[in-house]
N, C-alpha and C positions, 0 to 999 in steps of 0.2 A: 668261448674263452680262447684266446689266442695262447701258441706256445709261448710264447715270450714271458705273458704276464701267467702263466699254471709255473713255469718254473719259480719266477719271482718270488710269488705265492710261497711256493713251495720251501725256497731260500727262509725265507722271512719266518715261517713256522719254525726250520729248523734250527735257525740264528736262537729264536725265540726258546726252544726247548734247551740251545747247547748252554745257552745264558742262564736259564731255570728263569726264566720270566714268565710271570704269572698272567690271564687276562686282566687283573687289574691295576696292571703295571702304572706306577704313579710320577710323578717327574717333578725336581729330581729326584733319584731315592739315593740311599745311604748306603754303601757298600760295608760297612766295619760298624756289624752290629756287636761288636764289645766293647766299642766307645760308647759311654755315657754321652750324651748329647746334654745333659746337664755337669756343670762345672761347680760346685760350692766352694766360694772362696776358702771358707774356712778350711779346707783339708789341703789346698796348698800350701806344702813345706816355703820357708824362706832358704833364697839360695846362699849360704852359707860355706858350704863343702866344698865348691870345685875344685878340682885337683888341674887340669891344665890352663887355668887362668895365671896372668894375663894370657889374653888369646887375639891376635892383630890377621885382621884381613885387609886386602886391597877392594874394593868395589867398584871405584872410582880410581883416575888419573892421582896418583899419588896422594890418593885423599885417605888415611889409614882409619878402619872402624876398629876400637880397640875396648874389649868387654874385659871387666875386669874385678875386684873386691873394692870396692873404697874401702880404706885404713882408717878413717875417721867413725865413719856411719855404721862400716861392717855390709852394706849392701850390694846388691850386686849392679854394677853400672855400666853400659855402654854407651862411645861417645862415637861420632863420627866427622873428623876433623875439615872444618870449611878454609874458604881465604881468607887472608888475613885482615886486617881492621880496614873500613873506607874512611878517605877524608874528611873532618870537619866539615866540608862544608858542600857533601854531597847529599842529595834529595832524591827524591821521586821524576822532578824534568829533569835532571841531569840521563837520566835512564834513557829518557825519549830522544833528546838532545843526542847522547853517543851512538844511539842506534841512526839518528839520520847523517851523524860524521862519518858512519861506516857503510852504509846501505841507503844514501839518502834517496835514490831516484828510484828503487825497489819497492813493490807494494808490500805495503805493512798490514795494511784491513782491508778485507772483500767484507760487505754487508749490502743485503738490500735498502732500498730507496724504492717506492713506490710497486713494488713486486720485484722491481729488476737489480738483477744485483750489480755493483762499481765497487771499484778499487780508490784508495788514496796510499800514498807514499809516506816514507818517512816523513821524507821534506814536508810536503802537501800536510798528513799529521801535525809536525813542530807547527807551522804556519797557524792551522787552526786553533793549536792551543796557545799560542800565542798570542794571536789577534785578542780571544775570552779574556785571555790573562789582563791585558792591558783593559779590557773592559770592564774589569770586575775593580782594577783600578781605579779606573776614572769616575766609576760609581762611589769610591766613598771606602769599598773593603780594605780593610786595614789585615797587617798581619799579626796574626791571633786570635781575630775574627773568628765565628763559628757557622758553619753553612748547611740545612737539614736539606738532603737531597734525597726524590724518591723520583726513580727511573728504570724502565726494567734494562736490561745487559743491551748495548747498542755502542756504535762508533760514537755517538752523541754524549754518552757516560762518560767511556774513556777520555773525552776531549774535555769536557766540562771538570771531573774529577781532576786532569793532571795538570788544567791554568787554574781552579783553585790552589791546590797543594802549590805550584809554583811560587804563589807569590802568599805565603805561609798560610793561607788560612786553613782552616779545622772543619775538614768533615765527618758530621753524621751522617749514619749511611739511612735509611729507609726505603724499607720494603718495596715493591710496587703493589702490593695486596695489604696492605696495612691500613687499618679505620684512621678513622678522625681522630680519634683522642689516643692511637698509638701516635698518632703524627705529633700532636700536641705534646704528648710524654716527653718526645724526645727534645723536640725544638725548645723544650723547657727545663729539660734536665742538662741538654748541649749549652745553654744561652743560647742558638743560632740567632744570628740578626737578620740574615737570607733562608731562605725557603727557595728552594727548586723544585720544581713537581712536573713531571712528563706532559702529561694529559689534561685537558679540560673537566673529562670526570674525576681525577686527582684533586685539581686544583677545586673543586666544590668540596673535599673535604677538609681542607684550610682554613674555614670559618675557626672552629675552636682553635687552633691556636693565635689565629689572630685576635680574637678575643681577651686569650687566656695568658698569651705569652708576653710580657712585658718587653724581653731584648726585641723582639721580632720587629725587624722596620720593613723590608719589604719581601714583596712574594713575585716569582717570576712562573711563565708555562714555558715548558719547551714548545708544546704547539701552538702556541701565542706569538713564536718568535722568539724566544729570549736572547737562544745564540747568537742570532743577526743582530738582537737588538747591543745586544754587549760586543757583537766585532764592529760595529755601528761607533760605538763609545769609545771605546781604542783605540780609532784613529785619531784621538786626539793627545795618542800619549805617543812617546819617540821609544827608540830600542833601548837607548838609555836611561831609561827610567825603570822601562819593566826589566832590563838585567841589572841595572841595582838595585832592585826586590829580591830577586830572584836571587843574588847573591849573599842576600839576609837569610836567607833559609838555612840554618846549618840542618846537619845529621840527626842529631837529639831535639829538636824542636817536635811538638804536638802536631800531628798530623791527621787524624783524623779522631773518629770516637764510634765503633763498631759495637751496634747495641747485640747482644747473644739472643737465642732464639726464645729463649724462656719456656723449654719445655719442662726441667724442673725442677724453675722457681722466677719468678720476679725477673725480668730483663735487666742487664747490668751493662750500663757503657764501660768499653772495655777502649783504653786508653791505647794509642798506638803512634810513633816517632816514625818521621821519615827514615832510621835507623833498621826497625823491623823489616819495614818492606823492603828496601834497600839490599841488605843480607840477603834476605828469603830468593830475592831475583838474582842477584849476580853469584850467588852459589852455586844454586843448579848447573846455568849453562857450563860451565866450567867441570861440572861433576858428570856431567853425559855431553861430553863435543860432538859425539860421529852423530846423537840426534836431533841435538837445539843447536849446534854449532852449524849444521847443513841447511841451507836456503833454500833447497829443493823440497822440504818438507813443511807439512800444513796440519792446522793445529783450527778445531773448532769447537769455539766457547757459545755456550748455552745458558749456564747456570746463572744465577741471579747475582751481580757483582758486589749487591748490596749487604753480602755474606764473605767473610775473609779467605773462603775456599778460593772461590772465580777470580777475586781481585789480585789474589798475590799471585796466583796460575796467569795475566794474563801482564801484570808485568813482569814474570821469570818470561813470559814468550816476547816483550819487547827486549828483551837485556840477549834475548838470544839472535838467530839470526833467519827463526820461522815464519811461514806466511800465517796471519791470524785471521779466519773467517767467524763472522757472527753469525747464529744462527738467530730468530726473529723468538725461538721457544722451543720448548718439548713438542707443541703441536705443530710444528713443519718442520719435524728432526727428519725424518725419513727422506722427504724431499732435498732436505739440507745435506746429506748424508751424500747422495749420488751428485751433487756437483762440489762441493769443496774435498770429497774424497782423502779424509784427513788420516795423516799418519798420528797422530795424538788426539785425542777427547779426555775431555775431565770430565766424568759422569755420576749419579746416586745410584744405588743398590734397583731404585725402582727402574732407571732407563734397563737394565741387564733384564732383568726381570719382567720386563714386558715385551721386550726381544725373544727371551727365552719361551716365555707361553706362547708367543704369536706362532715359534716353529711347530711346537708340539699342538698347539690345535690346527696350524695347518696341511702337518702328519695323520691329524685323525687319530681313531682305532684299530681300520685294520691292517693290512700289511706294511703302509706305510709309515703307521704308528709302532709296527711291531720293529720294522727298520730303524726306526728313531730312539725308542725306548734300548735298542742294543744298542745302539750309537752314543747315549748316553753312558750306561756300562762303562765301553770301553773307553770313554772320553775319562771317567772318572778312575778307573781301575789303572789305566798308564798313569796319571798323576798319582796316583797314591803313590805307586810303584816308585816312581820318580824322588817323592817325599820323603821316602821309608828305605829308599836304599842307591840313592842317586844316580839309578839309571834302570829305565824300565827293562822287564823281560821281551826277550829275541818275541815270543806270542802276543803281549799286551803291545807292542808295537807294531808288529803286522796287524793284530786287530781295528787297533786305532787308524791304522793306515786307509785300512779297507774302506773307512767310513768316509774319510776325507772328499772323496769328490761327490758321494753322494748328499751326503748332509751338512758337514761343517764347513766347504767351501762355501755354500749358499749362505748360509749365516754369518760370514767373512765379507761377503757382496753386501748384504743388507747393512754392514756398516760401514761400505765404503770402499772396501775391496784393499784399504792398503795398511790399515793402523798394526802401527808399529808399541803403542804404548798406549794401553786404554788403563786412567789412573782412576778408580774408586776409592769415594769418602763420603763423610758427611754421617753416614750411618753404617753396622756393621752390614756387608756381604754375605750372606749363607756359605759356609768352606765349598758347602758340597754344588752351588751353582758356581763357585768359583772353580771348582776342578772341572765341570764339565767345558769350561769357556776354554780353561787354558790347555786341559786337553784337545777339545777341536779347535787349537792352534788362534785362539782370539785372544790377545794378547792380553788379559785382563792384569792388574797390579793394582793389590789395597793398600792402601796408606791411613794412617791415623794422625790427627791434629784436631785444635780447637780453636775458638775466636783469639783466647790469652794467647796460641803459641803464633800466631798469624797464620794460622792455618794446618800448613806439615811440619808435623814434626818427629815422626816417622814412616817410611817409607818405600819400598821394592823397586831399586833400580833397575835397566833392563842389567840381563847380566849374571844376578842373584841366584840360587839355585832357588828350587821351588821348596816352602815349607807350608802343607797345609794348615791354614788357621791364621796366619802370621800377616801382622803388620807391616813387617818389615824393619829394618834397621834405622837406629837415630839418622835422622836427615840432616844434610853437612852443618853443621855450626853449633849442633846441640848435643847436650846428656841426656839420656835416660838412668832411671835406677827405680828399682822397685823399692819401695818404704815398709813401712810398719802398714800388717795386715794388707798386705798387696797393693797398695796404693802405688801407680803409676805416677813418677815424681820428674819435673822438668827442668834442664835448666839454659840457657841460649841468650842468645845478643835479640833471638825472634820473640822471648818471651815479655809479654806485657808487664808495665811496672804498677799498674793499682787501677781498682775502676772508679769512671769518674764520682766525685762527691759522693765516695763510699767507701772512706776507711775500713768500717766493722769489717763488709765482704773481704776489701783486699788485705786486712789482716787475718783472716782466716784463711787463704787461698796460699800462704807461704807457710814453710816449713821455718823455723829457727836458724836455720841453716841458711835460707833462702832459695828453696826450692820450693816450684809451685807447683802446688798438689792440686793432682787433677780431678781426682773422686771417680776417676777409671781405674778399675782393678785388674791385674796382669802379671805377667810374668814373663821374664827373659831368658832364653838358654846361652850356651855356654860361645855363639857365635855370635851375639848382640842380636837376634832376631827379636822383636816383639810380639805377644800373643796377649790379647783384651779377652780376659775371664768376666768381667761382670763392672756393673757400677756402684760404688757406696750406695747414692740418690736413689738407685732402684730397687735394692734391697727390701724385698716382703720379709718382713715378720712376722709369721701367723699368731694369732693366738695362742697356741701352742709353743710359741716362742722358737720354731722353726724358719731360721732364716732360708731365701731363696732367689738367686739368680733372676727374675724372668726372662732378661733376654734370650737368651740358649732355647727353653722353648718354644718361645713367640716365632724362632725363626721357624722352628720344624712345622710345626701348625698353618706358618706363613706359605710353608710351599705345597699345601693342598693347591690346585689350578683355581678351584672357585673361590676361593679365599683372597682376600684385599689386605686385612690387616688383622691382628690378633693382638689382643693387648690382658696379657695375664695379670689375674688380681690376687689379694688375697690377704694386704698387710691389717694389723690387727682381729683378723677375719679365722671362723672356725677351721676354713679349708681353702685350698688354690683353684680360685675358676677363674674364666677367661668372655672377655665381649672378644668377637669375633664376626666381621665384615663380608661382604663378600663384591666380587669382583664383575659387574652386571656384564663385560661382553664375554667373556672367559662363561659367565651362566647362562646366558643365553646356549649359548653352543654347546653347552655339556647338555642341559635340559633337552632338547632337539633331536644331538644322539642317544638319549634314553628313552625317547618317544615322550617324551612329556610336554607340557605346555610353556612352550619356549614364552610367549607372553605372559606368563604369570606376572605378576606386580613383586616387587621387593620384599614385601611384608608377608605376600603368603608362602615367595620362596624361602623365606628366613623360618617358617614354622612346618615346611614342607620336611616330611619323613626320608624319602630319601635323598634329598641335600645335607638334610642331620646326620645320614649313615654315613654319606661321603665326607664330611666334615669332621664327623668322630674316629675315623680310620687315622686323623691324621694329626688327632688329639691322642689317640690311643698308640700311636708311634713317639711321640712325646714324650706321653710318660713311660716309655719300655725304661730309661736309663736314669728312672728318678724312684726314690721310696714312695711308700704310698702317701705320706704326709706332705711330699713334695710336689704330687701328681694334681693334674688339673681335676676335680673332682665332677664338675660342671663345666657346663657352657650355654652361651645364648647368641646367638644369632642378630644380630640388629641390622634391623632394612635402610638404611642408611650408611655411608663409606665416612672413618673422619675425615676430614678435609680442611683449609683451611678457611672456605665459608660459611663453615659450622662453628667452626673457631676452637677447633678442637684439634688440627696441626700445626704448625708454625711454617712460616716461610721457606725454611730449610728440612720442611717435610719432616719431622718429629713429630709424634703424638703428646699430645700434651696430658701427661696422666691426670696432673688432679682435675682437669676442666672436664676430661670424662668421665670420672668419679663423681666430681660435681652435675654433670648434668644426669646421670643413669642414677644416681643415688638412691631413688624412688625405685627403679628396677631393681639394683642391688637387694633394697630391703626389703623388699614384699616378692621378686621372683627368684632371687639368685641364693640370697640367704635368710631363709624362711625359718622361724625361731620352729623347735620339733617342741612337741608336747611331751609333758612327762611320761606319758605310755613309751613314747620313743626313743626316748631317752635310755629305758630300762631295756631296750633290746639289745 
């Protein structure tokens, strides 16, 4: 053994003892074991009392966030003030259109073509959506037309999606993973008259609705040609023609029809004006200049556009004045990552998450793991510090210091080496991987929004101080206020006015008032910060008439390493147990370093003893901060991941509870909740 590495060694033990780290140090863990890790709505007070409201911050360029009492409601509200009203008779290509009046000869999109990646321009951009536009014309599309588009995130979307909306028509968005008859649903719930569909094996799922759908007159591929074939058709129309279309389009006109994921209940078209989008992109830039105002910064989009997260993210980055790289998917993110080298990513809980595990299993167990596991510590322990008294201690900063070139520089590399603003949503963040990110200096920031708000509509500028847990502040144009029974209430020029041909929902979705209730539960302090305690929709009620959170758990459970997903049950039900996943390359490598049979199959790792002890360690952390009536009482192991080829996630990666209630049902009642005989009873 060389001196070098007996000292190391050495280091590493004693890191490891001065931290009180155990050998079966776990990642991440939880430093403030007197937080309950379970929240019950019911015992959050309504804020009523503050004594220094009104209370006005700056965050932004003269944008005032001002948390306050409403006088009417009695609630507590915070709003965060945007720009003032756009034109009648401004759209979605107006967006594209100013971004090429100011930066026309600058690249707008890097995306691959054939493995290799190219650029187009502003200009180059209008040009193509122009040419579409005029060809969507000369084919017959009328404005207010409806058009079901399914494509995954690409320069081809963007172009297609922004000479539809040009020249007024109405997009349904559709998945790229969506069956036949989600296809049909929509083309039939939208009226579409066009059908666009990516792929050839797309376009074989198309039978049903052209069967089924009576508006539906034709069906186009994109790799068929479509594009070519409609800039093909275009030259038959003059500039003249397509900018008096285009000039038809006001602000308030229908613009598209964005179906929600339906994780839980029924897919609902969620109605949307060139108006929303609109706002949502010329806010921003305006609210952070030094970062979407500067050209030298680059921005790359992954996520599936056909969800209102990616779409409104990707026109706030035309309205700005950043470069916008595609990437092909989650599966050549890594490669995507070291050449577009982006100062901003829009990402899910899962990308962090699987960045995260890859370091710590490629830290291992021993000294390097023992390196790691303190480098989380400290990662987390300066944020808390940070949290709790806004500014770490002279220690928890040299500590976090010491780590930086060994560990969380490399993890800074792996995403690119320069992000400035890495924005998560879509689903909650774990606080406690979120401290360790923004401790080793990765710029992580949660936001919260829905399909109704067009996506954000709160959010962590850079800037902000750090509040563990927290959302962030209403994003520029909108209220928040928390309601009767914590109900997280909204209100904005971003928010949606009804779902389509579904009064009942959208009169259940406003308050009297008219505010749209979100059925997220939360809570505001006294600086307009947002904290999501739970949801109505998810609320177990046991038997016992024990209501209960499961989010809050599912996450603790979730950050065992071998674990994929956790989905806590329990409503109508004697007691709270959980179906729980597991994650096959994260087991393979754990099985390997325990000397076990790294090839085992799924099914006998699921019933294997000690994957169950590993797995109960991290159920039994769980319930440390819950009663026993609220504790997971059980669990079961299932050899299979949800997914969405199971059809048990949704496109936007959500578990779909009742579809896995529905399909375990048969497990539920004969393994999970097995009726006890009267003998048993009596004990």
């Amino acid at each position: 053994m060389s001196i070098f590495k007996s000292v190391k060694d050495r280091a590493s033990v004693l890191t490891q003892r001065a931290l009180h780290l155990g050998g079966d140090f776990s990642h991440p863990i939880s430093d403030d074991g007197d937080t309950p890790d379970y929240v019950d709505p019911e015992t959050q007070l309504q804020h009523h009392d503050y004594e220094n409201l009104p209370h006005v911050d700056f965050w932004g360029p003269d944008r005032p966030t001002t948390t306050f009492i409403d006088a009417d409601s009695g609630f507590i509200t915070a709003s965060t003030e945007g720009n003032g009203s756009l034109p009648d008779n401004f759209n979605v290509y107006r967006i594209y259109e100013d971004r090429a009046s100011r930066m026309g000869d600058e690249p707008l999109y890097t995306f691959k073509v054939g493995g290799e990646w190219m650029s187009k321009t502003a200009n180059e951009t209008l040009a193509d959506i122009r040419a579409v536009a005029k060809g969507l014309i000369h084919m017959g599309f009328r404005k207010g037309d409806g058009c079901a588009f399914m494509c995954h995130t690409s320069y081809d979307w963007d172009v297609f999606d922004a000479a539809l909306l040009a020249v007024g028509g109405v997009l349904a968005t559709v998945y790229d993973t969506d069956s036949a008859e989600q296809i049909r649903n929509i083309v039939d719930n939208s009226d579409a008259t066009l059908l666009v569909v990516e792929t050839k094996d797309m376009l074989k799922k198309t039978e049903l609705a052209k069967r089924d759908c009576p508006t539906l007159k034709t069906v186009m591929c994109l790799e068929n040609g479509a594009i070519d074939e409609l800039k093909v058709y275009g030259r038959q129309l003059s500039d003249r023609q397509l900018d008096e279309r285009i000039a038809s389009v006001g602000l308030h006109d229908l613009c598209s029809i964005v179906y929600t994921s339906g994780s839980t209940s029924a897919p609902k078209g969620v109605e949307m004006t060139h108006a929303h989008y609109c706002a949502t992109a010329t806010n921003l830039p305006d609210y952070m200049p030094d970062l979407l105002h500067d050209k030298k910064n680059r921005v790359l989009l992954f996520l599936p556009q056909a969800h209102s997260f990616a779409r409104a993210i990707n026109y706030i980055c035309v309205a700005s004045n950043i470069h916008i790289y595609i990437a092909n998917g989650i599966k050549t993110l890594t490669g995507d990552l070291k050449v577009a080298r982006p100062h901003i990513m829009i990402v899910v809980p899962r990308v962090l998450e699987k960045v995260y595990n890859a370091a710590s299993q490629k830290a291992g167990n021993g000294p390097k793991g023992r390196v790691f596991a303190a480098s989380v510590v400290a990662a987390q322990k300066y944020m808390q510090e940070l949290s709790e008294r806004g500014q770490a201690s002279r220690f928890a900063t040299m500590r976090r210091n010491a780590f930086d070139p060994l560990v969380y520089a490399q993890i800074r590399d792996v995403l690119g080496g320069c992000a400035r603003w890495i924005v998560t949503g879509g689903a909650p963040l774990d606080p406690e991987l979120m401290a360790f990110f923004r401790g080793a200096g990765v710029p992580v920031y949660e936001g919260y929004g829905l399909t109704e708000t067009t996506a954000p509509c709160a959010f962590n500028p850079i800037g902000v101080p750090y509040h563990q847990g927290s959302v962030g502040i209403p994003f520029p144009g909108f209220e928040l206020r928390i309601g009767d029974g914590n109900e997280i209430q909204v209100k904005g020029t971003a928010v949606f006015p009804r779902y389509h041909k579904n009064e009942e929902q959208t009169e259940a979705s406003f308050t009297d008032d008219g505010w749209y209730a979100t059925g997220d539960l939360g809570r505001l302090d006294d600086d307009g910060f947002l904290y999501i305690i739970g949801r109505k929709k998810d609320l177990i009620i046991t038997a016992g008439g024990k209501n209960v959170s499961p989010g809050p758990m599912e996450e603790v459970i979730q950050r065992c390493p071998l674990v994929s997903q956790a989905l806590v049950l329990g409503d109508k039900r004697p007691f709270i147990s959980a179906l729980i996943t597991l994650d096959p390359d994260a087991l393979r490598a754990w099985l390997a370093k325990k000397g076990l049979d790294a090839d085992m199959t799924m099914e006998d790792a699921a019933v294997n003893p000690v994957v169950r002890a590993e797995v109960q360690k991290w159920v039994d952390q769980a319930n440390e901060g819950v009663s026993r009536a609220e504790s997971v009482r059980k669990f079961i192991i299932l050899p299979e991941e949800f997914s969405q080829k199971n059809g048990l996630m949704t496109a936007s990666m959500k578990i779909i509870r009742p579809k896995v209630i529905k399909r375990y049902t048969e497990l539920l009642n004969t393994q999970m909740y097995t009726k006890r005989n009267p003998a048993e009873k009596m004990q």
